[in-house]
C-alpha positions in Angstrom: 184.7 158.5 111.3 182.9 159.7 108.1 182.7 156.4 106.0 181.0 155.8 102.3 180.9 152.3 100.9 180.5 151.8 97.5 178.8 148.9 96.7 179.5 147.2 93.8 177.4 144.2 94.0 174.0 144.3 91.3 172.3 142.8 94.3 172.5 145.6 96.8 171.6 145.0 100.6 171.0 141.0 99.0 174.6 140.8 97.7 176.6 138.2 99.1 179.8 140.5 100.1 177.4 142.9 101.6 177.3 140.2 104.5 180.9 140.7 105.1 181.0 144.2 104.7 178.2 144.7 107.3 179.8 142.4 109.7 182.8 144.8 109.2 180.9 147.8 110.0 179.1 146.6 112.9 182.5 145.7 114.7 184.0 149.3 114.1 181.0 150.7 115.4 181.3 148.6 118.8 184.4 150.0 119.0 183.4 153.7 118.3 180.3 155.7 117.0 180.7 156.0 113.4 179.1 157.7 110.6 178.3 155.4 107.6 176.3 156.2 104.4 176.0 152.9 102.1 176.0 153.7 98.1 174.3 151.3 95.5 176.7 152.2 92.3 173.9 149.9 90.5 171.3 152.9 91.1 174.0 155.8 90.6 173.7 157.5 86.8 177.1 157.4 86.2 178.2 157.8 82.3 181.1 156.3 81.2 184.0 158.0 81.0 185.4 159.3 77.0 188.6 159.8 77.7 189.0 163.2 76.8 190.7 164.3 79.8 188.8 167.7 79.9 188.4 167.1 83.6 192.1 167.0 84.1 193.0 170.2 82.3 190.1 172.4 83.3 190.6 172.1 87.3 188.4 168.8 87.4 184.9 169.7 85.7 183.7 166.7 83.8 181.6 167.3 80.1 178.9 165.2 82.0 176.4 166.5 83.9 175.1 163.0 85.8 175.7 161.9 89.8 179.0 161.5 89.9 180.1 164.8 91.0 178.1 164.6 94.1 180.0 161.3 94.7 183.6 163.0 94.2 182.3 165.5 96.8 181.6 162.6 99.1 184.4 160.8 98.5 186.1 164.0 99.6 183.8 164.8 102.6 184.6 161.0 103.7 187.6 159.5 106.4 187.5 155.8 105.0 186.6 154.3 101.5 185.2 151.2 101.4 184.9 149.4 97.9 182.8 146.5 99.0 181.9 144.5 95.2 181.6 140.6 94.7 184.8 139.3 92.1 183.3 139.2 88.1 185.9 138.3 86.0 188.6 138.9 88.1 187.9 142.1 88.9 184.9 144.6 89.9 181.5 144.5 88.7 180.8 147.3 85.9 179.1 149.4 87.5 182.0 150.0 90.4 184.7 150.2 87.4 182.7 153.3 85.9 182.8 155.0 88.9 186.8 154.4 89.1 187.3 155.5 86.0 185.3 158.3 86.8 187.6 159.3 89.5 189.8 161.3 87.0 188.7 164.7 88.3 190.6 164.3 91.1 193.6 164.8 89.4 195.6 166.9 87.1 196.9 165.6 83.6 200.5 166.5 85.1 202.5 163.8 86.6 205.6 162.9 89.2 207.9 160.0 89.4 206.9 158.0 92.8 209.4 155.2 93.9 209.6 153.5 90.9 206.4 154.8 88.9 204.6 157.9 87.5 201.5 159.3 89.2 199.2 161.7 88.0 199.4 164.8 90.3 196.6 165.9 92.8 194.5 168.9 91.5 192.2 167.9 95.0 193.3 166.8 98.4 192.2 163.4 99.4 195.4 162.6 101.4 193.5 162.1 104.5 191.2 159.3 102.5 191.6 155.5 104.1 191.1 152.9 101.4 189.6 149.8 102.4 188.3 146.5 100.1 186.3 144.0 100.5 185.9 141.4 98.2 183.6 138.3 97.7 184.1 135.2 95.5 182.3 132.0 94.8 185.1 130.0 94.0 186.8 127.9 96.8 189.9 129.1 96.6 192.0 131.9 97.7 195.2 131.9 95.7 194.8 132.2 91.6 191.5 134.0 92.3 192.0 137.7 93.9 194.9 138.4 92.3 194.6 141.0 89.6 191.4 142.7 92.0 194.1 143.2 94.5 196.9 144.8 91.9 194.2 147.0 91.0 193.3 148.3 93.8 196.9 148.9 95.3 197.9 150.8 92.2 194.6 153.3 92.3 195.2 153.5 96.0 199.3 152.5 96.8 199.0 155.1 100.1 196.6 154.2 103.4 194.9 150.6 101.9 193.3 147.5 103.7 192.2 144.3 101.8 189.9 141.4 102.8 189.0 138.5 100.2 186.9 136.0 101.2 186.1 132.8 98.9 183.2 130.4 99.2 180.7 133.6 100.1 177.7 133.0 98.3 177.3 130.5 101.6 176.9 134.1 103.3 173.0 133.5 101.8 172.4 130.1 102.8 171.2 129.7 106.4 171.8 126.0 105.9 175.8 126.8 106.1 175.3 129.1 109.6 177.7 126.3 111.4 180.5 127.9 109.4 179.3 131.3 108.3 178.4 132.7 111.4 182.2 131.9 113.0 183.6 133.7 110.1 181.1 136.6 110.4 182.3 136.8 114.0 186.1 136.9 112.9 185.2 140.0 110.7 183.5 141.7 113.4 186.8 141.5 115.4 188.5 142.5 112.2 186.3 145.4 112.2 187.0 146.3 116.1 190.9 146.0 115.2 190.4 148.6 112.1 188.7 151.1 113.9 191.1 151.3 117.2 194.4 150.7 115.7 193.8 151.7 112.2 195.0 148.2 110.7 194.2 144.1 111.1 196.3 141.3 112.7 197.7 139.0 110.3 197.2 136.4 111.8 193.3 137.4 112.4 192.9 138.4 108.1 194.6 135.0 107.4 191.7 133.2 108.9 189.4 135.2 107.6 190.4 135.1 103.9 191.2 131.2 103.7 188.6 128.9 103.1 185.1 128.3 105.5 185.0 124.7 104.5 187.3 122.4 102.3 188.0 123.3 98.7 186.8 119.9 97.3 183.6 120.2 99.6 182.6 123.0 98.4 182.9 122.3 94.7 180.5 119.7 95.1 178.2 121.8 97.0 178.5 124.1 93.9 178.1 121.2 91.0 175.4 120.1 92.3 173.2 123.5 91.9 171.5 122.1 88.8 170.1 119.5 91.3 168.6 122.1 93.4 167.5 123.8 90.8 165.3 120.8 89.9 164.4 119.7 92.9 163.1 123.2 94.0 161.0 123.1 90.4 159.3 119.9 91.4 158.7 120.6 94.8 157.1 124.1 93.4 154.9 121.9 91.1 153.8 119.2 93.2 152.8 121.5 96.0 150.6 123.3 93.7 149.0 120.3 91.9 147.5 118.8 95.1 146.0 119.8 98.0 147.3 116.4 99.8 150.7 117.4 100.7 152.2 119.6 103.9 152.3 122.6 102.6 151.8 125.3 100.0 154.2 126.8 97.6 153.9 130.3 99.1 154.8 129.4 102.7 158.4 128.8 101.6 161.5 130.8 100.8 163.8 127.9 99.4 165.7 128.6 96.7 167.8 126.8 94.2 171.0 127.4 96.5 169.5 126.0 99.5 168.5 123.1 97.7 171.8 122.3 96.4 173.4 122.3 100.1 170.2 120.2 101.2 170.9 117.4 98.8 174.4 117.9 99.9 173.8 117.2 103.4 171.5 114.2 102.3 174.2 112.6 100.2 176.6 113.0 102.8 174.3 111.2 105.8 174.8 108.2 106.8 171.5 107.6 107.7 169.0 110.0 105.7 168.8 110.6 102.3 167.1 112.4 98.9 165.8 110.5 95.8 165.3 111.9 92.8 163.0 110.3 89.9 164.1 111.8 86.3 162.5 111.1 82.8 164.1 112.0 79.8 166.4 114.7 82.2 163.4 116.3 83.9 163.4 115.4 87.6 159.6 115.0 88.1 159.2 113.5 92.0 161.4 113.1 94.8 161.5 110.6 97.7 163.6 110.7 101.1 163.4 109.8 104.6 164.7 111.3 107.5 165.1 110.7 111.3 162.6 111.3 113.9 164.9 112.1 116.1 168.6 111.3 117.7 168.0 110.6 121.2 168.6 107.0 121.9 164.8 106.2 122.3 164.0 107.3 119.0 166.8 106.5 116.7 165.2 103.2 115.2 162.2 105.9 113.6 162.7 107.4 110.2 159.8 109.7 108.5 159.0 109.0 104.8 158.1 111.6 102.3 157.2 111.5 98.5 155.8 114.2 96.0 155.7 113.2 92.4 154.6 115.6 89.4 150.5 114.9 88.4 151.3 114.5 84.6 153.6 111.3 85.7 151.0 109.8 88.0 150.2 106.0 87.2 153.5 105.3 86.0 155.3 103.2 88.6 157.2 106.2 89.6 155.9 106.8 93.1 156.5 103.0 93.4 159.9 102.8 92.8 160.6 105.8 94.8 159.0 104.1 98.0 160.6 101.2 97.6 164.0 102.4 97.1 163.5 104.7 100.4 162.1 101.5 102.1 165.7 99.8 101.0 167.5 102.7 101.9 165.9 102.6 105.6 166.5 99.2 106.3 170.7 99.6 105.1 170.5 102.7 107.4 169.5 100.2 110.4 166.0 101.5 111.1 163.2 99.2 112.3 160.2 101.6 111.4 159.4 103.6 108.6 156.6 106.2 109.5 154.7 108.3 107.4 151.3 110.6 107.5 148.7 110.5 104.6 145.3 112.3 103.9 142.6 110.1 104.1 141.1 111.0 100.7 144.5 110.1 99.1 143.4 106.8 98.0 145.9 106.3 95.5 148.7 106.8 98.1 147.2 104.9 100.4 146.5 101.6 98.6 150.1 102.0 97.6 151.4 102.5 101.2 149.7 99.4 102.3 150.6 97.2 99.2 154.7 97.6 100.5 153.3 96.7 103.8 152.8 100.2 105.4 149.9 99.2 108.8 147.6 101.7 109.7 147.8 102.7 113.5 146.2 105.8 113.8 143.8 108.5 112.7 143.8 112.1 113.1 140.4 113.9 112.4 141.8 116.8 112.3 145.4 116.6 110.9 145.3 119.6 108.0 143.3 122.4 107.5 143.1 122.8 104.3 142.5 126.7 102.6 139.6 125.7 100.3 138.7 122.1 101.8 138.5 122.8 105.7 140.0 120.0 107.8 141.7 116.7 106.0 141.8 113.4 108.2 145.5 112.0 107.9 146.2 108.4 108.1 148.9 107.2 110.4 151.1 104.4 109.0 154.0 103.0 109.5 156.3 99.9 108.3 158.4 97.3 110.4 161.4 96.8 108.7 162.8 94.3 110.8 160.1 92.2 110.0 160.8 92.7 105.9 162.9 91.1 104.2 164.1 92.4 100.8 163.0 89.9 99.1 159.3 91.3 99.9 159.9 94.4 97.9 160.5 91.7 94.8 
């Protein structure tokens, strides 16, 4: 089967519907060999269309002279039409909708009663043409959301059409959400299998797939708390690149603002591990959280501290007052140590470590290598919590 998607999405391969649509494609082509050419409309130069109709009086010749008659002639040349496009404004991005209305070639300024409407008539064949879309949205819900994309689409294309809406899909780009994106991936695949053998999908199978990967009220607070993430990714950016003391460097990561929202998330949803964040005046300038070292029953009394705090807020109490509201938050988790690594040089952090009653236990000569300071001794400390009361951190 000769197939052209038309991809709607400003993002290209990145876009978060493109996920879906490749699943799609990969389980038609387990099921047979299938030819597939993959069209950005972002990079097409497609002019919009005037509305002089010249096209459909003249045998379909357009006054412009840009890509999209190559397209029609693809379109044509094609078995299946895939409009794959994330939902803006209830509807397709612009850059799809020019290409629609740039469709007008195709037929003839005369029209025909159909059922119960008018249709322009054909001045090209494209009878045989399957019509199938795909449609992304980040909003939770399924119902109130597709709607008008849908009555679009059926009215352009009321013969041979397939529809698959999908909410929540910007998790489609978070790796953090694989638990429940890569089971719904899976159910597209099969959709795809099922569309290239029998031509259609099972109900039951598409109801699954366009309902909801996680609840509605879940999600929304995954969502609301983006500016978080936002932040937090900012700070950790700055820290990391003001100091040569902490794990890692800026450029070794890939997080982005998203995955930082579903982190905190997941943090404020533990039971036992958490995220702080320190603001002043509205900018988040150093974050605090511990974590466990691991969940086998020999290890669950061990958390791991880490702190990073913005240079231009150093000497302010702030590091402080993160550490001891992790130590707090350890001890109401029911941990007995609090563990943490430090470089040797950091004399700051250490002298702060060890007035909240961090020990010493260890040394490692050899801890970091460093990219301009060659290796960095780290400290090895940790805290007995069921030794503390709260009353020490007073």
């Amino acid at each position: 089967m000769k197939i052209l998607v038309l991809n709607g999405s400003p993002k290209r391969d990145k876009s978060d519907t493109m996920h879906i649509t490749r699943a799609f494609l990969e389980g038609m082509k387990e099921a047979a060999p299938q030819d597939i050419h993959i069209l950005h409309t972002i990079d097409q130069h497609i002019e919009y269309c005037t509305g002089c109709f010249s096209c459909m009086r003249n045998g379909g010749t357009c006054i412009h002279n840009d890509d999209m008659k190559a397209i029609l002639e693809e379109i044509l040349d094609s078995d299946l039409l895939i409009w794959s496009f994330p939902l803006y404004c209830y509807g397709m991005p612009a850059s799809l909708k020019v290409l629609l209305d740039r469709t007008l070639p195709l037929s003839s300024m005369a029209m025909e009663k159909v059922g119960e409407r008018y249709e322009h008539v054909e001045q090209a064949d494209f009878s045989h043409l399957k019509y199938l879309m795909i449609c992304g949205c980040g909003f939770p819900n399924s119902r109130h959301n597709f709607e008008p994309a849908e009555a679009q689409f059926k009215l352009c294309f009321p013969g041979d059409h397939t529809i698959i809406t999908v909410p929540e899909s910007p998790m489609f780009n978070a790796p953090e959400a694989a638990v429940v994106t890569v089971p719904r991936l899976e159910q597209i695949k099969q959709a795809g299998r099922q569309y290239a053998e029998k031509g259609e999908i099972e109900a039951s199978l598409l109801a699954e797939i366009t309902s909801p990967m996680i609840p509605e009220e879940q999600y929304a607070a995954i969502v609301n708390s983006g500016s978080d993430g936002q932040a937090l990714l900012e700070v950790f950016n700055r820290t990391h690149e003001q100091t040569d003391y902490l794990l890692s460097y800026p450029d070794e990561h890939d997080y982005t603002a998203e995955r930082e929202a579903v982190f905190l998330q997941e943090k404020t949803e533990s039971a036992d591990e958490i995220e702080l964040l320190a603001e002043v005046d509205g900018c988040v300038v150093g974050s605090a959280g511990i974590g466990c070292v691991g969940r086998k029953e020999k290890l669950r009394h061990r958390a791991e501290f880490g702190i990073g705090v913005d240079r231009a807020y150093w000497g302010l109490g702030i590091g402080r007052a993160l550490t001891e509201a992790c130590i707090a938050c350890a001890q109401m988790a029911g941990y007995t140590q609090l563990e943490l690594e430090v470089v040797a040089e950091n004399r700051a952090a250490l002298a702060l470590y060890k007035s909240v009653g961090f020990e010493e236990y260890g040394r490692n000569p050899k801890g970091f290598r460093s990219r301009t300071g060659g290796w960095q001794e780290l400290v090895l400390m940790r805290l007995e919590l069921d030794a503390l009361s709260r009353e020490d951190l007073s």
